[in-house]
GUVEX-255952 format. One record per atom (N, C-alpha, C): residue number from 0; residue in one letter; z, x, y; atom name. Coordinates in steps of 0.2 Angstrom, whole numbers, m for minus. Layout:
BEGIN
    i  aa      z      x      y  at
  NUM   A      Z      X      Y  CA
...
//
This chain:
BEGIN
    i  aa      z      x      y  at
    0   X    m44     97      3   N
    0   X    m38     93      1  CA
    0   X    m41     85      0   C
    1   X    m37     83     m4   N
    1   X    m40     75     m8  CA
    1   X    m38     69     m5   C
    2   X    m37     62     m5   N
    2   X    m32     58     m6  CA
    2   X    m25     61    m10   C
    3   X    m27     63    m16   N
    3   X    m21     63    m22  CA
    3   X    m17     70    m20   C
    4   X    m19     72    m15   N
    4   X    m12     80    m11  CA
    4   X     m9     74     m6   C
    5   X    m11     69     m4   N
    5   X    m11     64      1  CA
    5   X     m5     58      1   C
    6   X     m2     55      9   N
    6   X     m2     50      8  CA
    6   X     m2     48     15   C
    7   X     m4     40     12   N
    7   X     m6     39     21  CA
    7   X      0     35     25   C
    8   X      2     38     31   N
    8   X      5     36     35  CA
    8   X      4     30     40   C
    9   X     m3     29     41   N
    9   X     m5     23     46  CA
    9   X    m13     25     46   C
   10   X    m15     20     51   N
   10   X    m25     19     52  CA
   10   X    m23     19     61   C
   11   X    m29     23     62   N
   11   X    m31     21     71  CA
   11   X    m34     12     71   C
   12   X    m29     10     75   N
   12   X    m31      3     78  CA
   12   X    m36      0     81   C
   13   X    m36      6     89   N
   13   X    m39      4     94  CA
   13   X    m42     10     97   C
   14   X    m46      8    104   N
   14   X    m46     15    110  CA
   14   X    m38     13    111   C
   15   X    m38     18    114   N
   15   X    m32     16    121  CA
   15   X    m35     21    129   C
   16   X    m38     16    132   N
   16   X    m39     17    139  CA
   16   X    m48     23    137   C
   17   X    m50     26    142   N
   17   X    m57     28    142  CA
   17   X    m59     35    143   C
   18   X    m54     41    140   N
   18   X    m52     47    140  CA
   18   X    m51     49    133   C
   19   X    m53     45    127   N
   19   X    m52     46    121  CA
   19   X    m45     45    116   C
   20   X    m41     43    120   N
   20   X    m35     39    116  CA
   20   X    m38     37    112   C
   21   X    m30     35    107   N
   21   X    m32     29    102  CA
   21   X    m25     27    100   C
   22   X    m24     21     96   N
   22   X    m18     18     96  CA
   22   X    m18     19     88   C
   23   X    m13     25     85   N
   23   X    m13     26     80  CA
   23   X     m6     19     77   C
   24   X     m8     16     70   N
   24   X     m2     11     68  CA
   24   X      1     15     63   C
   25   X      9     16     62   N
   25   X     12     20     59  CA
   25   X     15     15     54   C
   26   X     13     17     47   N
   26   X     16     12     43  CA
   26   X     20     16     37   C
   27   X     25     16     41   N
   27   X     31     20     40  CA
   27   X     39     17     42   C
   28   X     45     19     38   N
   28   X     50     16     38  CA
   28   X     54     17     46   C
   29   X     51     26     48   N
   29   X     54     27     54  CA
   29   X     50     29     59   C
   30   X     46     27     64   N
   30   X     40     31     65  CA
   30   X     42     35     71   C
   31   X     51     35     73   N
   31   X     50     40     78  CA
   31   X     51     49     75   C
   32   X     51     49     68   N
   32   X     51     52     62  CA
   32   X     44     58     65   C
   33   X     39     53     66   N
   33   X     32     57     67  CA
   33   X     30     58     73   C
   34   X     36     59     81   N
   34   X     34     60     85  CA
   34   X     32     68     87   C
   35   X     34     72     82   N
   35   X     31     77     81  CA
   35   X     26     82     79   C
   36   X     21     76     78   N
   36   X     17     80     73  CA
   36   X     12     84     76   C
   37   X     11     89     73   N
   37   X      5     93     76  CA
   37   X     m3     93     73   C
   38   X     m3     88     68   N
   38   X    m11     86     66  CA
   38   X    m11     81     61   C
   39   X    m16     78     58   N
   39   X    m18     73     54  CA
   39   X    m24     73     51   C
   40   X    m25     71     45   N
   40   X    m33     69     42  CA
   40   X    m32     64     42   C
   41   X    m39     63     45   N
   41   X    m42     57     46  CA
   41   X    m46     55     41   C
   42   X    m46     50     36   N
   42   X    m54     48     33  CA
   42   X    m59     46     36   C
   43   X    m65     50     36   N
   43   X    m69     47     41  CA
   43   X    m76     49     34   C
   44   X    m78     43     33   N
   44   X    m83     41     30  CA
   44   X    m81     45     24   C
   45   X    m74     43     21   N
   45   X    m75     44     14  CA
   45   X    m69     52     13   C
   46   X    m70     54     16   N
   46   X    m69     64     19  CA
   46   X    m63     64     23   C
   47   X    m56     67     21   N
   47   X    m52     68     25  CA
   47   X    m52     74     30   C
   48   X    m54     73     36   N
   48   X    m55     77     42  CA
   48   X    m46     80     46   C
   49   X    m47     86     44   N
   49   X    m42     88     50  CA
   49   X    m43     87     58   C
   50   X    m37     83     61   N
   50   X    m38     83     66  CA
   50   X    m31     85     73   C
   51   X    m32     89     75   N
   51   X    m28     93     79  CA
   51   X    m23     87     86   C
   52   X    m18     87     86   N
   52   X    m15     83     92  CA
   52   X    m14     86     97   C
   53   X    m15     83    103   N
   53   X    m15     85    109  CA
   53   X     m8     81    112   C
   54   X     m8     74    113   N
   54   X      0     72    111  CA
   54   X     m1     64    108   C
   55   X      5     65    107   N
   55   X      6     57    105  CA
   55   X     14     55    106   C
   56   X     14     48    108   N
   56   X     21     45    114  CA
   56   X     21     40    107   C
   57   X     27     38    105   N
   57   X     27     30    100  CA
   57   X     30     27    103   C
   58   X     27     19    103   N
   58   X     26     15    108  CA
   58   X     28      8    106   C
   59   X     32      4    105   N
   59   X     36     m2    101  CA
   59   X     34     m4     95   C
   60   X     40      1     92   N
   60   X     41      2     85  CA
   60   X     37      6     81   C
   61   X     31      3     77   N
   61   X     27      7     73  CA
   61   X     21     10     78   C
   62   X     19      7     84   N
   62   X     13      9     87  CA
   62   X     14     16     90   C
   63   X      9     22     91   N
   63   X      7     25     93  CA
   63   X      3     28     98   C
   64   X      1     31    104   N
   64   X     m2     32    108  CA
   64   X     m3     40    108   C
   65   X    m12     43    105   N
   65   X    m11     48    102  CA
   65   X    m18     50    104   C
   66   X    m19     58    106   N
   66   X    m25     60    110  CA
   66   X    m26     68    103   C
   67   X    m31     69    102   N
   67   X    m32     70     98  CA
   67   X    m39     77    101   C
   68   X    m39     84    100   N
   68   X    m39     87    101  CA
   68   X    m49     88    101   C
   69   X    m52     88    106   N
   69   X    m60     86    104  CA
   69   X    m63     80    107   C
   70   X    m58     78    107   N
   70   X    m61     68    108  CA
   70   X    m58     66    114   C
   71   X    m63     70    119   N
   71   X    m61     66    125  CA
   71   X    m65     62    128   C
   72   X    m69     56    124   N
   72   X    m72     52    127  CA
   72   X    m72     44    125   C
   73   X    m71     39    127   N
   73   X    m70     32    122  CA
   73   X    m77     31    118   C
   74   X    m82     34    118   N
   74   X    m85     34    111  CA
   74   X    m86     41    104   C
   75   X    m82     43    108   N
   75   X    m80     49    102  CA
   75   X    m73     45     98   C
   76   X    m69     41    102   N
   76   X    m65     37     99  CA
   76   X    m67     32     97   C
   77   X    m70     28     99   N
   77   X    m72     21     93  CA
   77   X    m76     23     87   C
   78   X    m78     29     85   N
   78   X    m81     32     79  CA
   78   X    m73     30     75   C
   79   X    m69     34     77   N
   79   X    m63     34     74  CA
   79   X    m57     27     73   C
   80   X    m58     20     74   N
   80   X    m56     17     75  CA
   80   X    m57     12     67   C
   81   X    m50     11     63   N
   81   X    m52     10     56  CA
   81   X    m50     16     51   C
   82   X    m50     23     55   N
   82   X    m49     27     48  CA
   82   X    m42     28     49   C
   83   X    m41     29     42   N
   83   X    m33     30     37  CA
   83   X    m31     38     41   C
   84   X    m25     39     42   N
   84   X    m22     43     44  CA
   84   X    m17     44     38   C
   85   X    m20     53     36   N
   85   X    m13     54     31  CA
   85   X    m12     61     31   C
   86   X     m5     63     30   N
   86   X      0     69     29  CA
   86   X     m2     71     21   C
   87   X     m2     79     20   N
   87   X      0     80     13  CA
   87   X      9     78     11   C
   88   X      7     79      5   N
   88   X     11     78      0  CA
   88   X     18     80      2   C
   89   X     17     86      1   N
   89   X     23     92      3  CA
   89   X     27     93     10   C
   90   X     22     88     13   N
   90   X     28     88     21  CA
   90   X     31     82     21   C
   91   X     33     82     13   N
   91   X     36     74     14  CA
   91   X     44     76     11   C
   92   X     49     73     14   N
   92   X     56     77     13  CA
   92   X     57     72      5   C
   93   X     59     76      1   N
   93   X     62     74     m7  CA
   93   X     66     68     m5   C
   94   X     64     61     m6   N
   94   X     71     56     m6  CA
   94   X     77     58    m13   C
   95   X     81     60    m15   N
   95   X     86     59    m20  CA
   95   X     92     51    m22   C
   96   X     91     48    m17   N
   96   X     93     41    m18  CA
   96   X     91     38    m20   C
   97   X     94     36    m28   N
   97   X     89     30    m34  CA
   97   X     90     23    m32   C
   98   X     90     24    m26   N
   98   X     88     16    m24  CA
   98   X     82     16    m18   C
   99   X     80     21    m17   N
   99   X     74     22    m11  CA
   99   X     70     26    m12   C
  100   X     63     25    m13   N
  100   X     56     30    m15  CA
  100   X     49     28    m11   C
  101   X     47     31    m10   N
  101   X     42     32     m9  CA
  101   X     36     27    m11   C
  102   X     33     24    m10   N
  102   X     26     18    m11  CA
  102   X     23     22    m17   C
  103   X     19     28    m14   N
  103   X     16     31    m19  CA
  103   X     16     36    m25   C
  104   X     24     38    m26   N
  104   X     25     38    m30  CA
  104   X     30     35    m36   C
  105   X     29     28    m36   N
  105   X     31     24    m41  CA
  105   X     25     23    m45   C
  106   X     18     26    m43   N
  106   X     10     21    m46  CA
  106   X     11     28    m52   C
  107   X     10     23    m58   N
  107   X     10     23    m66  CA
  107   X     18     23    m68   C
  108   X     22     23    m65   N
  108   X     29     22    m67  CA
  108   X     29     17    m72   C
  109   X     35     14    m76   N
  109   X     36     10    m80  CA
  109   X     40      4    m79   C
  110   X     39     m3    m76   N
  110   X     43     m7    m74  CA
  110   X     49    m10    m80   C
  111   X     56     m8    m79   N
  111   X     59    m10    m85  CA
  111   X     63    m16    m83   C
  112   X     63    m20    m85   N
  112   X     68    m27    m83  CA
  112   X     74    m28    m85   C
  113   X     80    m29    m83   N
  113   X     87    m28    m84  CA
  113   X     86    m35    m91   C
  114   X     84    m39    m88   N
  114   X     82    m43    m94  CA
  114   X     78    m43   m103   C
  115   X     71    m42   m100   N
  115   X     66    m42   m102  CA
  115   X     65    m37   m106   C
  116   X     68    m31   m103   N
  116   X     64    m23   m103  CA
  116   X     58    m21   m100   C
  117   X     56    m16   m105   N
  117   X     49    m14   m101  CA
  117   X     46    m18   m102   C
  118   X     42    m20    m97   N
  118   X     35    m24    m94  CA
  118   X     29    m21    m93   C
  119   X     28    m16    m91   N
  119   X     21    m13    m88  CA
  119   X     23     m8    m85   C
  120   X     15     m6    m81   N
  120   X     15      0    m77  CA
  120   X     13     m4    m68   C
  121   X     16      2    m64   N
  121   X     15     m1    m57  CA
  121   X      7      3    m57   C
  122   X      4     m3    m54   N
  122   X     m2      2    m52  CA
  122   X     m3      3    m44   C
  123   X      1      0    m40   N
  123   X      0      3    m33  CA
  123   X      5     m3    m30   C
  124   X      4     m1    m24   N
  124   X      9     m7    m18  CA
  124   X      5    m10    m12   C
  125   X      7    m15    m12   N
  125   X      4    m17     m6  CA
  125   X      9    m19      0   C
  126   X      8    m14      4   N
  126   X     12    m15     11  CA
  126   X      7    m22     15   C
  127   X     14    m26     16   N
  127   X     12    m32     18  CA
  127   X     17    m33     27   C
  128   X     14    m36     28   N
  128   X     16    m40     36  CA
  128   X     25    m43     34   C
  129   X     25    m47     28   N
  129   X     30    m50     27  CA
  129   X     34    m46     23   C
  130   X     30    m45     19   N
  130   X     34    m43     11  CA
  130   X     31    m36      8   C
  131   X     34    m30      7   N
  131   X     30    m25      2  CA
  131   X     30    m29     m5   C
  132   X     25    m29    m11   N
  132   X     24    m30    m14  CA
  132   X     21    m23    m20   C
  133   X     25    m24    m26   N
  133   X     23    m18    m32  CA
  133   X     18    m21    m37   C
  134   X     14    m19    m36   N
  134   X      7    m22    m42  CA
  134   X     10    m19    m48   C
  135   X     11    m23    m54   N
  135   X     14    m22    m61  CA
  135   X      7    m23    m64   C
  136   X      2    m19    m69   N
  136   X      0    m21    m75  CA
  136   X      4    m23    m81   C
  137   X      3    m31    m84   N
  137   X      7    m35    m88  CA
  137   X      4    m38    m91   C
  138   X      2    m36    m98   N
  138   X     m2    m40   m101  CA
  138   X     m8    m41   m101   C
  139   X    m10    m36    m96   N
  139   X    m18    m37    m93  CA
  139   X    m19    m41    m87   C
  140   X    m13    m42    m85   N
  140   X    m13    m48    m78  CA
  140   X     m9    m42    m73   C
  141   X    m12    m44    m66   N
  141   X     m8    m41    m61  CA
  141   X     m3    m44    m60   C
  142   X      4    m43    m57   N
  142   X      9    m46    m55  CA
  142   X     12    m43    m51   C
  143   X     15    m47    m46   N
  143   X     19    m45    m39  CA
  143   X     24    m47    m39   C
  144   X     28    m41    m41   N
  144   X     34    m39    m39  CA
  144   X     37    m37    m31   C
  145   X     40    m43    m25   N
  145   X     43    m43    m21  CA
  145   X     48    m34    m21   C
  146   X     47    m32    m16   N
  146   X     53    m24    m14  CA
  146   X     59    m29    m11   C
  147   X     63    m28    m13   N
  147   X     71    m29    m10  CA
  147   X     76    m26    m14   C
  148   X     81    m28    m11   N
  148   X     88    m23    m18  CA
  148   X     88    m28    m23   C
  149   X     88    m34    m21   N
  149   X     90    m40    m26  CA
  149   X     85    m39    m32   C
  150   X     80    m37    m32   N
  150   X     74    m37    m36  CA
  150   X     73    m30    m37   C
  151   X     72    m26    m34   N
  151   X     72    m18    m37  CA
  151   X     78    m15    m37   C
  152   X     81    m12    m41   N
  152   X     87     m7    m42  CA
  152   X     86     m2    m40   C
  153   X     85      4    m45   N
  153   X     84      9    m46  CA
  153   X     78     12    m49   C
  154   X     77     17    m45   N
  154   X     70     22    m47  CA
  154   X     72     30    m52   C
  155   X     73     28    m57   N
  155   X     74     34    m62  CA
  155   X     68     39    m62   C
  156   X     65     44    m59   N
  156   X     63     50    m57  CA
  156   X     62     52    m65   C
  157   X     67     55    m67   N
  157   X     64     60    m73  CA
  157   X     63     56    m79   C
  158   X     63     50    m79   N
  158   X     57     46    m86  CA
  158   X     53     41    m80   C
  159   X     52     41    m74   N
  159   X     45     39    m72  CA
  159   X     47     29    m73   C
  160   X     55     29    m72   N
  160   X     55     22    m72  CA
  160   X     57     17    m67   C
  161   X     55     10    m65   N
  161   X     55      8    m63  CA
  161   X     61      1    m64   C
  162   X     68      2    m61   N
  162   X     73     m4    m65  CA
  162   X     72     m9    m61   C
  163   X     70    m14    m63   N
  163   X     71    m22    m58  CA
  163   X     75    m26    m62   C
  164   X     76    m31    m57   N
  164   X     80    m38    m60  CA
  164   X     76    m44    m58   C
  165   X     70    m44    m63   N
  165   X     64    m49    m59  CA
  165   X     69    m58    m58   C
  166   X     66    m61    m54   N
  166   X     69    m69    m53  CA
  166   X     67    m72    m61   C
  167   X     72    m78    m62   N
  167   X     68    m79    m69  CA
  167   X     62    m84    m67   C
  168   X     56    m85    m70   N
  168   X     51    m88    m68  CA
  168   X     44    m85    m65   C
  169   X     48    m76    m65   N
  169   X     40    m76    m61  CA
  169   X     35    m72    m63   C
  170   X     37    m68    m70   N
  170   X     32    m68    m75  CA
  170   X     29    m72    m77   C
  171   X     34    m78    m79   N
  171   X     30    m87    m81  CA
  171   X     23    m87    m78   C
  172   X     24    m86    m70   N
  172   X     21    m89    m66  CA
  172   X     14    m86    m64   C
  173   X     11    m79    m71   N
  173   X      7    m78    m68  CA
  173   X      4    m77    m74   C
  174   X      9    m79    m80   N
  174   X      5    m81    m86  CA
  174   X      3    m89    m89   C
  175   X      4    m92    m83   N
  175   X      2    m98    m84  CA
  175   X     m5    m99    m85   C
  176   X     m8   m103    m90   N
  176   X    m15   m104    m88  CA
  176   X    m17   m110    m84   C
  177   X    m26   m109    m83   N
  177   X    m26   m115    m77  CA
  177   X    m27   m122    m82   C
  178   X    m21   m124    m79   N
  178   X    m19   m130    m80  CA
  178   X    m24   m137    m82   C
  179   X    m29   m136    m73   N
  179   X    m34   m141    m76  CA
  179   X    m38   m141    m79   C
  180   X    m41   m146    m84   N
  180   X    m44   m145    m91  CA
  180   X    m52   m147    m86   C
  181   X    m55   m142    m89   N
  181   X    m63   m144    m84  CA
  181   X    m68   m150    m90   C
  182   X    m72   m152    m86   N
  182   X    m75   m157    m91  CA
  182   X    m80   m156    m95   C
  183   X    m77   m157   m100   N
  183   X    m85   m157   m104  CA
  183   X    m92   m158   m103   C
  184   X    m96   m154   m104   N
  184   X   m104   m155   m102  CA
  184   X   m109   m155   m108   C
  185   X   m111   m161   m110   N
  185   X   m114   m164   m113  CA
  185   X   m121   m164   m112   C
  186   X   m125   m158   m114   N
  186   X   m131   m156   m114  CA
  186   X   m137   m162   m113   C
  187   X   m134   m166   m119   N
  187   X   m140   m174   m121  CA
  187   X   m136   m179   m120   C
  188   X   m138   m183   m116   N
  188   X   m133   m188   m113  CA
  188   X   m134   m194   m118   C
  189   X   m141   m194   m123   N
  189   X   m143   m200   m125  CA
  189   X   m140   m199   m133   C
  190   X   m135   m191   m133   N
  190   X   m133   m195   m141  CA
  190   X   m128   m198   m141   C
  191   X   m130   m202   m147   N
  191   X   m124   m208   m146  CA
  191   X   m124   m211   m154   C
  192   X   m119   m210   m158   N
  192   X   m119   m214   m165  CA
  192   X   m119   m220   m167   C
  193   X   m128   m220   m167   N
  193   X   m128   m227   m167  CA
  193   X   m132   m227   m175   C
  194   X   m131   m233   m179   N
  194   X   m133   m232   m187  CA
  194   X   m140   m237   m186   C
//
């Protein structure tokens, strides 16, 4: 199984305690959603590795507390500290509300602007602390498009598109060129027109 049968749910943070815990971080919208699980691949050096649960408790909000079937020792666990934790594709429930999808599958979508029109393709998201962000190829420039209702609408599924209602100014703002003019570099400082 690949990344691309894949997506990823969270990354192992930490140990937790010296029995082979680990503090799995769920980067997901419900994480009591996943107090169920009975296994995970782990990326370990590149390679999704199945890994069997022994148990796992969710522990305020997104964190985890998760013993993992083999690994009972805290340096069997800080091997695994850092890798990506992901689910297949197929145990993931059909969203049908075209106002709610999925991070990964919107990548190659088409961003259409209630304005503008199409714009570009998304080429991925970046899940942030503050803000998720949708990476637009535009013109040959990245662009970040802010996730909220105000600015994303709707995800039309069967043409692969993306509807927003971008702020006005913030395409401007990233086809801006830089501003400051750099200085000319005059190779011979001794020419000069003199007759």
């Amino acid at each position: 199984m690949t990344k691309d049968d894949c997506y990823q749910v969270g990354h192992i943070t930490k140990t937790h305690g010296v029995s082979g815990e680990l503090v799995l971080y769920l980067d997901v919208d419900n994480a009591s959603e996943y107090a169920d699980l009975e296994s995970v691949l782990l990326e370990v050096k590149g390679d999704l590795i199945p890994y069997f649960i022994e148990s796992i408790a969710i522990v305020k909000g997104s964190r985890a507390i998760i013993a993992f079937e083999d690994v009972d020792t805290i340096e069997q666990a800080e091997r695994l500290i850092n890798c990506g934790a992901y689910l297949p594709l197929d145990e993931l429930e059909p969203i049908t509300d075209e106002t709610r999808f999925y991070f990964h599958e919107i990548v190659g979508y088409q961003v259409v602007d209630a304005q503008e029109g199409p714009l570009g393709t998304v080429r991925g998201v970046y899940a942030m602390n503050a803000q998720d962000l949708i990476a637009m190829d535009y013109l040959g420039k990245e662009v970040l498009i802010p996730i909220n209702s105000d600015i994303v609408k709707t995800v039309d599924r069967a043409n692969q598109k993306l509807n927003v209602s971008l702020p006005d100014g913030l395409l401007a703002i990233y086809m801006e060129e830089d501003s400051k003019e750099k200085p000319e570099v005059n190779g011979n400082e001794d020419d000069t027109d003199e007759d």
